[in-house]
N, C-alpha and C positions, 0 to 999 in steps of 0.2 A: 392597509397600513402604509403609511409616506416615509420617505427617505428620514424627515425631520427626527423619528421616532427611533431612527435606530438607535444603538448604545453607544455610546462617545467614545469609549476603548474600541472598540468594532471601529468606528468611523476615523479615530486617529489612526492605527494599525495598518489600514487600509489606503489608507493618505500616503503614511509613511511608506509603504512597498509601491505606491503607485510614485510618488517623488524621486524613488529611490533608480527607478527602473526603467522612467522615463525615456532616455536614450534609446535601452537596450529593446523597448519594447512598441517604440517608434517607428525604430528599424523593422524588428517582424512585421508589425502591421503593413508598412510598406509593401515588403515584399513581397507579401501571400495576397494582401491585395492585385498587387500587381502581376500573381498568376491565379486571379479568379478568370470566368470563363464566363460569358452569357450562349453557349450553343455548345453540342458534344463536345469533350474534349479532343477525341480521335478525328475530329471533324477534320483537321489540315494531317492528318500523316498520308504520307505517301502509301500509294498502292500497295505497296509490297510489303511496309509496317501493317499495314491497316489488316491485309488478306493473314498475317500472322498469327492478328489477334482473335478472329474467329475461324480458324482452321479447324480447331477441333470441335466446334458447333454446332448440333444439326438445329433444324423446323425455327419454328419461329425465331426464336433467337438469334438464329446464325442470320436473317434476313433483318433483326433490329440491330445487331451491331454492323453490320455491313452498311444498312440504309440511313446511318448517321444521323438517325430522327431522336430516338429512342435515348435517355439518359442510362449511362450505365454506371452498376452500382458496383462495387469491390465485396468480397466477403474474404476478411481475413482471422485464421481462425487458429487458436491454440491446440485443436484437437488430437489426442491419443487417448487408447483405449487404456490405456494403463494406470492412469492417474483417474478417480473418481471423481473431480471436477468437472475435468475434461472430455470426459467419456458423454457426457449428452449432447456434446455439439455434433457429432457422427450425422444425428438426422437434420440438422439446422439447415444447412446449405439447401439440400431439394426443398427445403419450406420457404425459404427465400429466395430460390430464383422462383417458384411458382407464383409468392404474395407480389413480388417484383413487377411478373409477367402481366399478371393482372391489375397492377396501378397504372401499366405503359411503359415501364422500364426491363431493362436487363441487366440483371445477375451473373456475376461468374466471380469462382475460386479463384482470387488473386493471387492466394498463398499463403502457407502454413509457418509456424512460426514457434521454437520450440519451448517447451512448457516442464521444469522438472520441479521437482516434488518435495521440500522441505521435511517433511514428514519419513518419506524414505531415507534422504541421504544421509540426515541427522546423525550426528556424531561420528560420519564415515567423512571417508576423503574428498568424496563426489562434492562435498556439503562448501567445498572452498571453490568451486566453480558457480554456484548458487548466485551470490550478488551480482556479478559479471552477466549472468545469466540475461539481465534486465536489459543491458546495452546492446550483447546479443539479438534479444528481440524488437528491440527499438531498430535496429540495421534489419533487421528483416521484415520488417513494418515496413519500410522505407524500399528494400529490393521491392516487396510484391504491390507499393503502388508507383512504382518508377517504370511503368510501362507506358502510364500517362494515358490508359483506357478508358479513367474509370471520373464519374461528375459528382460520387460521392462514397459512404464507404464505411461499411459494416463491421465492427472489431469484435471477433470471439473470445473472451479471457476471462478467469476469476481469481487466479492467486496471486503470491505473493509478489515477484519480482514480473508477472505476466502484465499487468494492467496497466501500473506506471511503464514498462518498457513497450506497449501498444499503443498509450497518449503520446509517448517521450518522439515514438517514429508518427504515428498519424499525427501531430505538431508540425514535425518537418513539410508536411501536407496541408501546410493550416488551413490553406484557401479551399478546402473541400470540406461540407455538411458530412460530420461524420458522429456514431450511434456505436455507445458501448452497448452488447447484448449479454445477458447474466445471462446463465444457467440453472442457476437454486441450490439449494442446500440436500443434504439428504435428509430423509429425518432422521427424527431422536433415537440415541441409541443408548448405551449405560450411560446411567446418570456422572456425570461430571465428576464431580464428589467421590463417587466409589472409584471410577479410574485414576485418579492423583493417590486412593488410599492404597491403592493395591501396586502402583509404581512405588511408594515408599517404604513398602512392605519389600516390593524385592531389593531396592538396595539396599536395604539393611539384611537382607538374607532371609528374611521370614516368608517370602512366596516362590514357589517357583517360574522357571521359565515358561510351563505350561500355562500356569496360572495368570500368567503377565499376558501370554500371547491372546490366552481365550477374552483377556480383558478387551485390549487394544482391537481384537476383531468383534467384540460386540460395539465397540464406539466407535470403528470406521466400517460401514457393513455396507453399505451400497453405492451406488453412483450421486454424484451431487458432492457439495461442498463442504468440507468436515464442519460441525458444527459448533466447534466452540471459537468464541470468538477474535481471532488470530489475523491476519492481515486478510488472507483471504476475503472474508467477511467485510473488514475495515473499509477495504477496495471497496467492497460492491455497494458499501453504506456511503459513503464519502464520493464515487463518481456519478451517485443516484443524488446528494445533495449540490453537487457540481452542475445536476441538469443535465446529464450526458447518460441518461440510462433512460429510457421511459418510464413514467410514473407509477410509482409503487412494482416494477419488473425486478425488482432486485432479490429478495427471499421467497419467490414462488415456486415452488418445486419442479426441479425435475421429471418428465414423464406424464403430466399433468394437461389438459386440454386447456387449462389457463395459460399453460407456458409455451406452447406451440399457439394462439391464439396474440401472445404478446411479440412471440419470434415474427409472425405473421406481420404483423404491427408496424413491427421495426422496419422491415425490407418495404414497405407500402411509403413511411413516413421519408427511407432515406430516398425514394422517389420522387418524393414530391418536393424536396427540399432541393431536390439537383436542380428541377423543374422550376422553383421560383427564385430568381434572381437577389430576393430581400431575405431570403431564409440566410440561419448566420453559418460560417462556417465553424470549425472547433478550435480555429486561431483567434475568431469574434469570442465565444462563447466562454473560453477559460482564460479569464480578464481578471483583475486582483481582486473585483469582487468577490469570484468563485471559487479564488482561489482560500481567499479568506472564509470562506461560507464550508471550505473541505476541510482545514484544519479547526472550526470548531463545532463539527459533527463528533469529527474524532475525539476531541478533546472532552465532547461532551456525555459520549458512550466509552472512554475509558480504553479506547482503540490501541492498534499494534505500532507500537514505536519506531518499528522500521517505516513511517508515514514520514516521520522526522529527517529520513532521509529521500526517500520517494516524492514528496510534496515540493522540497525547493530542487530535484531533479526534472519533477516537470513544471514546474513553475517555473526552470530557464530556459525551458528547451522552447516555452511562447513570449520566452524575453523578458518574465520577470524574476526578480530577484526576492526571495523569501528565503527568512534566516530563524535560526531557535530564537533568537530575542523577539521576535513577532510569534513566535509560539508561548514564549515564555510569557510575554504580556497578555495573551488573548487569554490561557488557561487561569489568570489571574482572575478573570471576569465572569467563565463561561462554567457554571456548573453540572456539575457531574447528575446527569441523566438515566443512564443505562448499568445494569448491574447484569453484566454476560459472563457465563466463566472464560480465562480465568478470575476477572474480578468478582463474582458471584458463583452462586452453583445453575441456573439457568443457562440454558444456551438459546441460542438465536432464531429458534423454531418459537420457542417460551416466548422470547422480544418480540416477535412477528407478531404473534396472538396477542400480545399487551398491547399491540396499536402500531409496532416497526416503525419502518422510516417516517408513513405519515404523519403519524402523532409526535413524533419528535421535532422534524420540520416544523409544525404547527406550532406547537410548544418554543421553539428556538424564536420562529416569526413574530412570534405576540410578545414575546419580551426583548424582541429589538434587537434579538445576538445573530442574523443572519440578515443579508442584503436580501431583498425583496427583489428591487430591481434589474435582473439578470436576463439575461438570453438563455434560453434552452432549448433542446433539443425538442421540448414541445411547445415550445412558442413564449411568447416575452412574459417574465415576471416566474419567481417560483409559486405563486399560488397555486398552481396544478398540482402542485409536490404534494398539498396536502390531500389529494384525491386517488382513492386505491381502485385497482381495476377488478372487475368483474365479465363473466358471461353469462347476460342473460336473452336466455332463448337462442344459446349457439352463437350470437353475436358481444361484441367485447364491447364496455361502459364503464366509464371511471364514477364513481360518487365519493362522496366527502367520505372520509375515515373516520373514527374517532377521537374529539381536540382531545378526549383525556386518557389516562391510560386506564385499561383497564384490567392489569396488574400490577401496582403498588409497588412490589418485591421485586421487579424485574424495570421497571420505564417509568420516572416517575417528571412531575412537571416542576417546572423551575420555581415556585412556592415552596418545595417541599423535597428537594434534589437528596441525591444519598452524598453528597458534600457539594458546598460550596466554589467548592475550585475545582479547576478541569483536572484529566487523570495523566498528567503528563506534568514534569519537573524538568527545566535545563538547571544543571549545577556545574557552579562554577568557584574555583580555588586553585592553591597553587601545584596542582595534577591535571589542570587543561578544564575542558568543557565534557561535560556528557551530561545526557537524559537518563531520569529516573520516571520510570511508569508507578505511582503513588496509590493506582485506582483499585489493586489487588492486595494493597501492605496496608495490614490495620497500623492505624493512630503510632500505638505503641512498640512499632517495629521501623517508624520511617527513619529514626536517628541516630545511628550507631558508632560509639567509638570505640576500636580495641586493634589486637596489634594485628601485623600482618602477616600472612602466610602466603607467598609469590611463587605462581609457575606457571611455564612456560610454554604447558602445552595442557590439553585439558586429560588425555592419562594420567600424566603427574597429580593431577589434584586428584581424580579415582586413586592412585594407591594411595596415596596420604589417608584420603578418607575410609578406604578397605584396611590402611592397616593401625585404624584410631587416634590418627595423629591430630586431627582438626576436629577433639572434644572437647569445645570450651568456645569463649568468646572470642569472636574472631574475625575480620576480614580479609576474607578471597581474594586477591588478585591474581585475573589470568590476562596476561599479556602477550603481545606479540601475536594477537588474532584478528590487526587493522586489515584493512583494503589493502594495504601495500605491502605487507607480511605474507599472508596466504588467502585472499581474496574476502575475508569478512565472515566466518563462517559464524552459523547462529550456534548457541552453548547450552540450549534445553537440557541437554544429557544430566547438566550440572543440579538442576533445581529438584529432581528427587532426595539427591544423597544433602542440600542446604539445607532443604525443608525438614528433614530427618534431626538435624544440628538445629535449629529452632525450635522442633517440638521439645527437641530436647530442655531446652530453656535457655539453649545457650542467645546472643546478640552476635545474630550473621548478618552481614551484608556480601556481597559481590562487586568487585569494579573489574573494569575490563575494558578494553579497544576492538572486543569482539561485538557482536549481535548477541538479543536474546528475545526480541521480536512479539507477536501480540501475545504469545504465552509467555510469557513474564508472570510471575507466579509472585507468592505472598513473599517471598524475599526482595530487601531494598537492594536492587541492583546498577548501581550507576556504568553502563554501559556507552560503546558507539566513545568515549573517552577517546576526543582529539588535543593536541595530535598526539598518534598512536607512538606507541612504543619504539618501533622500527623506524620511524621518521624523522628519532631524536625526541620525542615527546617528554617530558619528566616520570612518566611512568616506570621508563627503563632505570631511575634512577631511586626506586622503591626498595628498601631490604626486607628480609625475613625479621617481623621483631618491634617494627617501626608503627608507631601508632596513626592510626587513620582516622577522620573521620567522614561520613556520609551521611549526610545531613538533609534528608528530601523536604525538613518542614523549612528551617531556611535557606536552602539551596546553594549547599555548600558542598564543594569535595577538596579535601587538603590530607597532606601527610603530616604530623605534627612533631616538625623536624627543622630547626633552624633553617631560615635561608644561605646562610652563608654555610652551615654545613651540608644541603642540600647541592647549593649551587659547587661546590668542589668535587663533589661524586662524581666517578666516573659512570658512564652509563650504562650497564650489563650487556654484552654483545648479544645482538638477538639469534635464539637457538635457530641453526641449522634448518630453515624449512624446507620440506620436501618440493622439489618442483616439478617433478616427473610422477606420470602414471595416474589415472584416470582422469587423462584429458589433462592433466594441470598444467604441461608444456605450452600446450594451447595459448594460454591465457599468461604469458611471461608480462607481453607487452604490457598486455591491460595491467598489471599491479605494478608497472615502471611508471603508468599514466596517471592512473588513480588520484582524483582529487580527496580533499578534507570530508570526512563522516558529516562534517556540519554546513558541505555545500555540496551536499549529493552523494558522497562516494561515488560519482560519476569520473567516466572516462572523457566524456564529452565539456571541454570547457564552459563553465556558468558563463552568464551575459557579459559579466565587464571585462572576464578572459578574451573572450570573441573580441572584446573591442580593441584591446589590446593589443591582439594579434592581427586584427584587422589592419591598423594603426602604423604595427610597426612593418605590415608589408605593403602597404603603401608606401 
C-alpha cells in the first residue's frame, strides 16, 4: 500500500499536528539526537561510576558490563504481586537478562516503578492520587535510566496511568531503542453482561453484598489483565499499533510458553537494536504518524477516554502537539470496528479470537485509515502488524493473521463497521469542552435534555439516589472533580445507580470535570469538561433546575440559560476538598500545577509551555 492511498482526513490531520509542532519537535529531535551513542554508553565514566554499576554483578555479566564491549539493556518494570496485571512480570527479568546474555548483551533491573489499581481505589480516597499517579511514574522512568548504563531499554507496564507515564519518562530518553512488553490478559471469567446485572441489582437493593462480592471475584479471578475493555486494554491495543510492542505480543496470555518465548524476543531484539547504529530510537519511532495511527485504533475499537488525555500527554513529552479537535476530526472518518464490553458484551479474550490487533491493523491499512510508513520496533513499515506470532517446534514464527474477522459480533471490517463514526465525541458549548464516549450509548440515549440536579461530591449524588430523589428525567452533574480540585478521580461508582434511572425509562445523562474512563457504560456521559469547576470553568455556575442539554449526535454541551443571565452568576464556591490523608498531602503541589483535561492533565508543561519558558529565561 503507498502513501498516495491513504485517507485525505488521515493525511490533513496529520499535516496539521506535524505544522503545528514543528518548533517544538525540532527541538526534541535535536536533542535526543544529540545524546545518541555509537559505542557503550558507560564507555567514558570514570572508574569509580563505572565499578558502581556492576557491584552487585556476579559471572558473566559482571565481566560484560565491566568490559565495555557488551550493550547494556535497562529493564524497567511495573511489578507487584498485588495488582493482577502486574503480578506476571515477577518472572520477566531472569527471562531477560538470560534472552539478553545470549544475543551478546546485558540486562539489569534498572528500576521499578509504581503501579496502583483503579479497580481497587475506586470510589475510595486513594482514587484522587490515581491521575498524578502517571507523572509519578514518568519521574521514575527517568530516575531508573539517569544512570546512563544502559544502550537501550525494556518498559514493563499494562494499565491505566502505567503506560503513558513509561512512554511520557522513556521519551525523556528518546535517543535509546526502547520495547514496550505486555503481559496478557487473564482469561474469561463471568460473562460481561451478568456482572453489570448483578451491580444494578445491588444498588437498587435487590442483591446482596455476598452476592456482588462472589460476582466481582468470579470476573477478576487470576493474574493477567482484567478483561473488559477499559484503558488497560486500550494501552496495550494502541502502543501495539504505535509499533512499540512486538507483533501480535499484546493479548497473549499470561503463564503461557507463547508469552515467555515473546518476553525472550523482546530482550534479543532490544539487543540488537543497541547494537545497530540505524535501528530507530522511541524519540524516532513516535513521530505524528504514529501518533495518529494510536488515536485511530482507539477510535476504531471504541477505547478508554482517558486516551483523550494520555495521547496529547505523550505526544508532548516527543514534542508534539495533539489536541481533541484532531480527535474530533479523525472520529469523523474512522469507523467503529470493535464491539468489547463496555460497548458490547464480549471482552477481549472474544476480540483476540475474532482476528485482535492483526485483523484490525489489516483492516484499518487497506482502507487507508492508518500510515503504513512508520518505524517500529520491528523494523520499517507496519506491514509486520498484520503478522501474529507462533511457536512451532519450541521456536517462535510470525505468519499472516486473518484479513477478515472471524467473528462478525465482536471485530467487524470497515465495509460493514458496527457505526460509521469512531466511538469517541468532543462537545462543545457554552459549559466548556469535554468528551463523550458514543460507542456503548445506543442511537436513542445519545441526546438528552432535562433539568439539572448538581453535587459536589459523589456521596451527595448516592443519597439523593438512596433516598429517590433523582426519579425522572434528569441530568447529573458532578463537579469539582478536575485535576485541580482533587487530582481527577474516575466516577464508575456512579453508573450502576444511572443505568438503574435509564432502565427505568427515565433520559439520563452525566457531565462532570471528573473521569469515567474506558468503562463508560450505556449512559451519555460528557466528562474530563474543561475548564473544571474549580478553575472558574462555567460549570461552577450551574443550578439545581436549570436545563441542560448533551447532545453526543451533534456535539453539543450547553446549559439553556441566557447568557447574560448566566454570565451575572456568581460562581458556587467549591466544596471544601479534603487535602490530607492517604497520601493526598503528597500531591498539593501537583494540583497547584496541573495543566487543562484537554492538554494532558499533565503537570509537565505541553511543547509551546516549554517554549515559552524557555524564552522567557533566556
Amino acid at each position: 500500500m503507498s502513501q498516495a492511498s491513504l485517507h485525505p482526513v488521515i493525511r490533513r490531520v496529520t499535516e496539521r499536528i506535524a505544522e503545528r509542532s514543528a518548533d517544538s519537535r525540532r527541538e526534541y529531535l535535536e536533542r535526543i539526537r544529540a545524546a545518541k551513542r555509537t559505542e557503550p554508553a558507560r564507555a567514558d565514566m570514570a572508574c569509580s561510576n563505572l565499578a558502581h554499576g556492576f557491584a552487585a554483578i556476579n559471572g558473566t555479566d559482571r565481566d560484560s558490563v565491566k568490559g565495555l564491549v557488551r550493550p547494556g539493556v535497562a529493564i524497567v518494570s511495573a511489578y507487584n504481586d498485588m495488582l493482577s496485571a502486574h503480578k506476571p512480570y515477577a518472572e520477566f527479568p531472569e527471562w531477560i537478562k538470560e534472552a539478553a546474555r545470549g544475543a551478546g548483551g546485558v540486562a539489569q533491573f534498572a528500576g521499578g516503578v509504581p503501579a496502583m489499581c483503579d479497580g481497587i481505589t475506586q470510589g475510595r480516597t486513594g482514587m484522587e492520587l490515581s491521575m498524578f499517579s502517571r507523572e509519578v511514574i514518568a519521574m521514575a522512568t527517568g530516575v531508573a535510566l539517569s544512570h546512563e548504563m544502559f544502550d537501550s531499554a525494556l518498559l514493563l507496564g499494562i494499565c491505566d496511568k502505567i503506560v503513558p507515564g513509561l512512554l511520557m519518562g522513556g521519551l525523556s530518553f528518546g535517543h535509546l531503542p526502547i520495547t514496550l512488553v505486555p503481559a496478557g490478559p487473564m482469561p474469561s471469567g463471568l460473562p460481561n453482561g451478568e456482572k453489570s446485572r448483578i451491580r444494578q441489582l445491588f444498588a437498587e437493593g435487590k442483591a446482596t453484598r455476598e452476592d456482588l462480592l462472589e460476582a466481582e471475584a468470579a470476573s477478576y479471578h487470576s493474574p493477567g489483565t482484567c478483561t473488559f475493555y477499559g484503558t488497560a486494554n486500550s494501552n496495550q491495543l494502541v502502543v501495539e499499533t504505535m509499533g512499540l510492542h512486538l507483533p501480535g505480543a499484546t493479548f497473549v496470555h499470561p503463564g503461557t510458553p507463547l508469552r515467555k518465548a515473546l518476553t525472550e524476543e523482546a530482550a534479543r531484539q532490544a539487543v540488537r537494536a543497541a547494537k545497530d547504529e540505524n535501528a530507530p530510537s522511541i524519540g524516532e519511532i513516535v513521530d505524528e504518524r504514529a501518533v495518529v495511527n494510536g488515536v485511530v485504533a482507539l477510535l476504531a475499537t471504541g477505547g478508554s477516554t482517558n486516551h483523550t488525555m494520555h495521547l496529547p500527554a505523550v505526544a508532548a513529552a516527543a514534542g508534539i502537539e495533539l489536541t481533541w479537535d484532531d480527535f474530533a476530526e479523525l472520529s469523523a472518518v474512522v469507523p467503529l470496528l470493535g464491539s468489547v464490553y463496555p460497548n458490547g458484551s464480549a471482552d477481549i479474550n472474544h476480540f483476540t479470537a475474532a482476528g485482535g490487533v492483526q485483523t484490525l491493523i489489516s483492516e484499518l491499512l487497506d482502507a487507508g485509515l492508518l500510515h503504513p510508513d512508520v518505524r517500529t520496533v520491528a523494523g520499517e513499515g507496519l506491514e509486520r502488524y498484520r503478522q501474529q506470532p507462533f511457536l512451532e517446534d519450541g521456536e517462535l514464527v510470525w505468519r499472516d493473521a486473518p484479513r477478515e474477522s472471524l467473528d462478525t459480533d465482536v471485530l467487524r471490517g470497515v465495509s460493514a463497521p458496527f457505526d460509521n463514526e469512531g466511538g469517541l465525541r468532543v462537545l462543545d458549548g457554552n459549559l466548556g469542552r469535554s468528551v463523550l464516549k458514543v460507542s456503548a450509548v445506543k442511537p436513542e440515549h445519545r441526546s438528552v435534555t432535562a433539568q439539572a440536579r448538581v453535587f459536589d461530591t459523589q456521596e451527595e449524588f448516592k443519597a439523593a439516589f438512596q433516598a429517590d430523589e433523582l426519579n425522572k428525567d434528569v441530568v447529573v452533574v458532578v463537579r469539582n472533580q478536575g485535576p485541580r480540585a482533587n487530582g481527577m478521580p474516575e466516577l464508575h461508582g456512579l453508573s450502576p445507580s444511572l443505568g438503574v434511572l435509564q432502565d427505568r425509562g427515565h433520559q439520563v445523562a452525566l457531565v462532570t470535570d471528573g473521569r469515567m474512563s474506558g468503562a463508560s457504560g450505556k449512559i451519555p456521559s460528557a466528562i474530563q469538561v474543561t475548564p473544571e469547576a474549580s478553575a472558574g470553568g462555567p460549570l461552577a455556575k450551574v443550578r439545581d433546575g436549570d436545563m441542560l442539554r448533551v447532545d453526543g449526535e451533534q456535539g453539543t454541551l450547553e446549559v439553556l440559560v441566557p447568557d447574560d443571565e448566566l454570565g451575572s452568576r456568581e460562581p458556587a464556591a467549591p466544596a471544601a476538598a479534603q487535602q490530607f490523608g492517604t497520601g493526598r498531602e503528597l500531591f498539593a503541589s501537583f494540583r497547584q500545577a496541573v495543566g487543562r483535561a484537554d492538554q494532558g492533565a499533565s503537570v509537565f508543561p505541553p511543547p509551546e509551555r516549554q517554549a515559552s519558558s524557555e524564552e522567557v529565561s533566556a
